[in-house]
C-alpha positions in Angstrom: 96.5 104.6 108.6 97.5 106.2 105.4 101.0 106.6 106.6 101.5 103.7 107.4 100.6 102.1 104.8 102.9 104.5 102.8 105.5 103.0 105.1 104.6 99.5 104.0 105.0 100.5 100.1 108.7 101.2 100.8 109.2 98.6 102.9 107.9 96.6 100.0 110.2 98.4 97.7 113.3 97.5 99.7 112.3 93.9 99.6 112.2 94.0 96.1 115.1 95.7 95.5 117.6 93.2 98.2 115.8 90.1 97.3 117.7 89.7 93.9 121.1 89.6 96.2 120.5 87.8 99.1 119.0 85.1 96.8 122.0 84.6 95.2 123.3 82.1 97.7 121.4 79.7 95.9 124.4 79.9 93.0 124.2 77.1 90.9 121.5 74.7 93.2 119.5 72.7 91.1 119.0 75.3 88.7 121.4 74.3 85.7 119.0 71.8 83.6 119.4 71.9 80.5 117.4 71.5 77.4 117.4 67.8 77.1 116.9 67.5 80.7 113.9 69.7 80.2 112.1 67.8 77.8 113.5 64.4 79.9 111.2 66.1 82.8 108.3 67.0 80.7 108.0 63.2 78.8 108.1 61.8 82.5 105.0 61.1 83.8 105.4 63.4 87.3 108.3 64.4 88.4 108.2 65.5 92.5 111.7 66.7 92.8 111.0 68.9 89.8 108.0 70.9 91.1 109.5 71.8 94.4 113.4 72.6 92.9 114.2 75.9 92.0 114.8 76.2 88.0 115.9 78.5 85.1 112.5 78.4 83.8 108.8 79.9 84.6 106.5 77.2 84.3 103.0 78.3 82.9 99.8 76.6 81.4 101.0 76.8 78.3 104.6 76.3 78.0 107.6 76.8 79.3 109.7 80.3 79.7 113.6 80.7 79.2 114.5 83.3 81.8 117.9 85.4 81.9 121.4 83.8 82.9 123.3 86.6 84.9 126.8 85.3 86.0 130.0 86.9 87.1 132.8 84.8 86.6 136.3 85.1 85.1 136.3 88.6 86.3 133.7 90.2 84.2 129.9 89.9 84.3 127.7 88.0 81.8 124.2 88.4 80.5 122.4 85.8 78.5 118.4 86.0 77.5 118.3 82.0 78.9 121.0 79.1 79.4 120.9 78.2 75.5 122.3 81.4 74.9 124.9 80.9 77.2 126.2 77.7 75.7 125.8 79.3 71.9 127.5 81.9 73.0 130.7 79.8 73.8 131.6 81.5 76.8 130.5 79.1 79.1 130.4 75.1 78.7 128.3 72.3 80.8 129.1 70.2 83.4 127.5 67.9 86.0 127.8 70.8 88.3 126.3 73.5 86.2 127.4 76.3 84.1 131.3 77.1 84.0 133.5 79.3 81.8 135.4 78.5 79.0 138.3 78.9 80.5 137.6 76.8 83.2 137.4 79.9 85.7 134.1 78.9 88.1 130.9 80.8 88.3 132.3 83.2 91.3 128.6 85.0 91.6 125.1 83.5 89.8 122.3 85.9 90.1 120.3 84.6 87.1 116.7 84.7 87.6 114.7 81.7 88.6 111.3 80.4 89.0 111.5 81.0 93.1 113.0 84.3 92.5 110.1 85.6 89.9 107.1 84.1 92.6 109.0 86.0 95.5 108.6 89.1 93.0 105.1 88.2 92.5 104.6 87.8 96.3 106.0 91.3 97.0 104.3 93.2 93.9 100.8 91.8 94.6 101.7 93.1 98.2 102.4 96.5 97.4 99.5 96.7 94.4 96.8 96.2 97.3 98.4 98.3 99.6 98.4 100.9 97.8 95.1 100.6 96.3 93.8 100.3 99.8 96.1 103.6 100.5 93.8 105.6 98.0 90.8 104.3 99.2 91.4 105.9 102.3 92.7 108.7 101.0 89.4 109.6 99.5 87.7 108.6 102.6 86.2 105.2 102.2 87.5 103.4 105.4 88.3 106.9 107.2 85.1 108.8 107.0 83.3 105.9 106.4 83.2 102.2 107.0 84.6 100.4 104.4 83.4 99.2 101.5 83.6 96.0 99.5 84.6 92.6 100.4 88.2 93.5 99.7 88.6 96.5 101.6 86.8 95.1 104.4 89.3 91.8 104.1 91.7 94.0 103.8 91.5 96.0 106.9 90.7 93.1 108.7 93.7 91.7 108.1 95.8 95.2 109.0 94.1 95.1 111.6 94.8 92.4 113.2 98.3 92.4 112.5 98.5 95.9 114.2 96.5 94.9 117.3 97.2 91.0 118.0 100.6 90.6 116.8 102.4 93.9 116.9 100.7 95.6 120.2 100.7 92.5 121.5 104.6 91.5 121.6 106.0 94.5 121.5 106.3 97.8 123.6 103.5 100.1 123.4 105.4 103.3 122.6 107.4 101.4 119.8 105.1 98.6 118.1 103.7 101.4 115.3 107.6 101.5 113.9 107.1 97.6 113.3 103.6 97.6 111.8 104.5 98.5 108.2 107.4 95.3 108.6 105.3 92.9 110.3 102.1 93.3 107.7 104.4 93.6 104.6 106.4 90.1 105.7 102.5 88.5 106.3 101.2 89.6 102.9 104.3 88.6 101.1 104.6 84.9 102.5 100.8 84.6 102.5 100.9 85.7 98.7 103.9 83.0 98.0 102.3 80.4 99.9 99.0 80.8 98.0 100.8 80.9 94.6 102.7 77.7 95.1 99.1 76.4 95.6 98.5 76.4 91.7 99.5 73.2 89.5 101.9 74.4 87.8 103.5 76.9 89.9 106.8 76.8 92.1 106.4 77.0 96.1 108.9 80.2 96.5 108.8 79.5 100.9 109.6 75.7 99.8 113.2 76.8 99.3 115.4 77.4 102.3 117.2 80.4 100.5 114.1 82.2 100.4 112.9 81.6 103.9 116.6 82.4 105.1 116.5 85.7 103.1 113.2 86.1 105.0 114.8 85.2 108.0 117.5 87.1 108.2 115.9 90.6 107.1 114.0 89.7 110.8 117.2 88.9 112.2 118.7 92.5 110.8 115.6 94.5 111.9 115.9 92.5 115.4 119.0 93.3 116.4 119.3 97.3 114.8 116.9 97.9 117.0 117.9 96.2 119.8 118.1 98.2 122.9 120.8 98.7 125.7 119.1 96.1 127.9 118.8 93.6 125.4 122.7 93.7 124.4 123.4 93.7 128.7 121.4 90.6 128.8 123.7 89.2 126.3 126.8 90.1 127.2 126.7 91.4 130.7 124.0 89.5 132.8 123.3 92.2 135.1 123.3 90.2 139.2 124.7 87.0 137.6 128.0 85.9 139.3 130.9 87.1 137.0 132.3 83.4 136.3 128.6 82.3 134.9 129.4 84.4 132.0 131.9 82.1 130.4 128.7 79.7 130.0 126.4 81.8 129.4 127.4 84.4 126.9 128.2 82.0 123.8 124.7 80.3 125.0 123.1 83.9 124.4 124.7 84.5 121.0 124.4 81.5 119.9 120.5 81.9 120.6 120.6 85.3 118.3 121.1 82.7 115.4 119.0 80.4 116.4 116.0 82.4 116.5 116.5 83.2 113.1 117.1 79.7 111.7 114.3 78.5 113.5 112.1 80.5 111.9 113.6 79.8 108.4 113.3 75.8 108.7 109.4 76.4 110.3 108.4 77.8 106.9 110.6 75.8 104.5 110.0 72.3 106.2 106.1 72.8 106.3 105.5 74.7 102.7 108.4 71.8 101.7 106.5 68.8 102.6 103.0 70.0 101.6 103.7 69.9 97.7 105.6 67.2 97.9 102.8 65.3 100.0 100.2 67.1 97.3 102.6 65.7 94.2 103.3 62.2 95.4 100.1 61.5 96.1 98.9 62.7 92.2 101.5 60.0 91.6 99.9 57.5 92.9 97.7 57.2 89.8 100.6 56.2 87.6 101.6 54.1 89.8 98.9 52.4 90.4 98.4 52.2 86.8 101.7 51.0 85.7 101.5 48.2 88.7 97.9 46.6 88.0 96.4 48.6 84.6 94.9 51.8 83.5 91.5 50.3 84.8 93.0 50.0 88.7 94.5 53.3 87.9 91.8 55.2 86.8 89.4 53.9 89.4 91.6 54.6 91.9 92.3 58.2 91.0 88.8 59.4 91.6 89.8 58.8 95.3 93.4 60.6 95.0 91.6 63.4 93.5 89.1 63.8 95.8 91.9 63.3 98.5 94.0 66.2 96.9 91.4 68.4 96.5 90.9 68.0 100.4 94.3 68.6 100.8 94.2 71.4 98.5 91.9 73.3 101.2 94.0 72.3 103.9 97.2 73.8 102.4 95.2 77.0 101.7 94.5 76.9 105.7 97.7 76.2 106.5 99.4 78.9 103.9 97.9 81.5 105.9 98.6 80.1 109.1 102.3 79.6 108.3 102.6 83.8 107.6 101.0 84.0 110.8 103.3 82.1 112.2 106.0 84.0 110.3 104.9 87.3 111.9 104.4 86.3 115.5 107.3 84.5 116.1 109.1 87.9 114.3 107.2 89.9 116.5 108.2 87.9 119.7 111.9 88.3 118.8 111.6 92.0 117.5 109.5 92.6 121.1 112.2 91.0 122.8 115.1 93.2 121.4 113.3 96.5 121.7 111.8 96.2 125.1 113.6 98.5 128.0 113.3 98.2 131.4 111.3 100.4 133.3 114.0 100.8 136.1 111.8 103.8 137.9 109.0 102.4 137.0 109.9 99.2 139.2 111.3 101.3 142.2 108.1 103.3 142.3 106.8 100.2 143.0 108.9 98.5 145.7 108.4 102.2 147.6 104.8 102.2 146.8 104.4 98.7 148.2 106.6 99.7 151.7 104.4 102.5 152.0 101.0 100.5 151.9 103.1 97.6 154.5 104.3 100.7 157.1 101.2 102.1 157.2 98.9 98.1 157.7 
């Protein structure tokens, strides 16, 4: 298990590395507030929109954090500590559509860090720290020699676990489903971590953007079809005993289904971690505006029921974070199963002659 859990540190690794650029699709979307919008958003008394967007600031308890403007534009790159910089520096000028140059040249390439971005980090570093923790623990034998000990080892393992035997042995061919373990546990941990994050007040929902869950998404789709066997590209291009002429239908119906796969899984997770803080938010906001419609005595006395009703929903979303990485992973593992699987050609005749045996000699 060691090894494999070595292979799930690297796997981590990568994610941590590509993340930074295949986020950077989200160039420019919703991220260019400025300071006055800022404090606009903080004198408000909730703002929805604002905890499920993706900003230029990390929101904590106490206060807000500036985070680094990276940009490539005008042909050269540009690093800033936060936007104010930016705009001090006189480089780059405001607009209804964010951050420009001076010149006028557009932002070709914005991979500044955002609040999404630093909980996706947060998601994949909190993965790796337990893995490898758990990695020395059976190194020095608790787990391997022994049963495991403590709560969290035990959680732990419970979790691998099941990954390894209901998901990935389950979906995918026996001789090939270890290759996938590290993959399929690292993705679960990572959105499971995310999910529960965006669970906190103040926090940002990282799977409540669709450039994060397509990110997620496509690293599936990538893994999927690398690996894809011989079989699986004949079923999409060749249709072995299908009438030649069928192909004109059904070949773009087969590629196109390569994307869909993929895009299905992206809106599953976005849609479901989307709607769940906004539902959570707007229903906080029911207090003000309960208050502001009949008084702060309505408002007050009805917000012992919203509340309680959050805090219900609070459990529920803690439920249904989990089972959304689940989801995540099966529906990865059905489409990585899919791609990898061969088909046992001798396997099948053996079969057919076995069976004409059993018939000739009845």
């Amino acid at each position: 298990m060691s090894l494999i859990l070595r292979r799930v540190s690297i796997t981590i690794i990568l994610l941590l590395i590509i993340s930074p650029v295949l986020l950077a699709s989200s160039v420019q979307q919703e991220t260019q507030e400025s300071s006055a919008e800022q404090q606009e958003s903080e004198g408000s008394s909730i703002d929805v929109m604002g905890k499920v967007s993706d900003h230029n600031y990390f929101e904590t308890p106490f206060g807000y954090i500036q985070l680094p403007r990276i940009f490539l534009a005008d042909g050269q790159f540009y690093f800033y500590p936060n936007t104010g910089a930016a705009l001090a520096s006189g480089d780059f000028v405001e607009t209804e559509e964010g951050l420009i140059h001076s010149s006028g040249a557009p932002v070709i390439l914005d991979l500044s860090i955002t609040s999404h971005l630093i909980y996706v980090w947060l998601g994949l570093l909190l993965t790796f720290l337990i893995t490898l923790w758990a990695s020395r623990k059976y190194k020095s034998g608790n787990g391997r020699d022994t049963e495991p000990k403590g709560a969290l080892l035990n959680t732990f393992e419970v979790l691998f676990v099941f990954i390894r035997d209901e998901i990935a042995k389950e979906f995918i061919p026996e001789k090939k489903y270890k290759k996938f373990v590290p993959y399929l546990f690292s993705i679960f941990m990572a959105i499971a971590f995310m999910n529960i994050l965006g669970l906190m007040p103040w926090a940002a929902a990282a799977t409540a953007d669709i450039t994060v869950t397509a990110t997620l998404a496509l690293i599936t789709f990538m893994v999927t079809q690398l690996n894809g066997t011989k079989d699986h590209w004949r079923h999409v291009f060749v249709f072995p005993g299908v009438p030649a002429w069928s192909r004109i239908i059904l070949t773009p119906v087969e590629i196109l289904g390569l994307f869909t796969k993929p895009f299905a899984l992206a809106i599953r997770l976005f849609a479901n971690m989307l709607s769940g803080k906004i539902m959570i938010v707007s229903i906080l906001g029911l207090i003000f505006i309960f208050t502001d419609m009949f008084g702060a005595a309505v408002g007050a006395g009805s917000g012992i029921f919203w509340v309680i009703l959050t805090a219900a929903l609070y459990f529920l979303k803690a439920l249904v974070a989990f089972i959304q990485a689940y989801v995540f992973t099966l529906l990865s593992a059905v489409f990585i199963g899919m791609a990898v699987e061969e088909e046992e050609h001798d396997h099948e005749e053996t079969s057919v002659a076995r069976s004409r045996d059993v018939i000739t000699q009845q």
